[in-house]
C-alpha angles and dihedrals in degrees: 000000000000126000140206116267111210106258092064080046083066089043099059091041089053085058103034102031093213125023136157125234104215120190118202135180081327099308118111121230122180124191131191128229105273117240117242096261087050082054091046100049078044092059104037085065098065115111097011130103089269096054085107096059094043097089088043084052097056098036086062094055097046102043110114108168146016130207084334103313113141113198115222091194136061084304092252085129088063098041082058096054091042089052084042083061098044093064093060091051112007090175093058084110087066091061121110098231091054101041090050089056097044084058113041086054086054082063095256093149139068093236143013120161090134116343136181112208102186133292123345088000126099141160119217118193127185082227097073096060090038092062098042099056085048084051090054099041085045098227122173118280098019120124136271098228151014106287119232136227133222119270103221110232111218126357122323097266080063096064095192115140125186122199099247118230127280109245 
């Protein structure tokens, strides 16, 4: 299966501001970052009937490529893949790695420039290249030095992060 380079990676940042990059049993999926009213439709679900199909709703409206396939339309051609897939494992959501990604594009961490959240599972902001070319050309307000990001403690269902050591 094909994969984002990293120049397409940019790409999808520059449009979505924020997305993760999950790999899974050696496919590719990459999510955006959900609107408020996709995080509010996520939220009024919990504790109703429909709480187990919240995370596979807002995986379906997040979802932007798939092993390395880009939509230029409205992305309809990757919402079908991703429902392809989803029959083959329609609890995948479930999942750890993906959970872990869903919500930390909700905003569920503390942060999240550019955060590994364990193996197969990233998240990509724009943020992170944007500070660093400040950093280079030295203009005011830019920061000293590389930021970096939280090291997550346990596995991802744990969701701890803990600010790594300046070297």
């Amino acid at each position: 299966m094909g994969q984002l380079n990293e120049a397409e990676l940019v790409q999808l940042r520059d449009r979505h501001g924020k997305i993760a990059v999950v790999q899974f049993d050696g496919r590719e999926f990459v999510f955006r970052r959900p609107t408020r009213e996709e995080i509010a439709a996520w939220r009024r679900k919990e504790g109703t009937a429909e709480q187990s199909q919240r995370d596979d709703n807002l995986a379906n409206e997040t979802i932007v490529a798939i092993d390395g396939h880009v939509p230029t339309d409205t992305g309809e051609s990757v919402r079908l893949s991703w429902l392809a897939f989803l029959r083959e494992r329609p609890a995948i959501v479930a999942h750890p790695k993906f959970t872990a990604a869903l919500r930390s594009l909700a905003g569920m961490f503390e942060s999240e420039i550019e955060l590994d959240l364990g193996k197969g599972v990233s998240i990509r902001s724009a943020a992170l290249d944007r500070m660093r070319k400040a950093s280079e050309s030295g203009s005011p307000g830019a920061p000293s030095e590389e930021v970096r990001a939280p090291t997550l403690i346990g596995p991802p269902s744990v969701l701890m992060a803990q600010p790594q050591p300046s070297s």
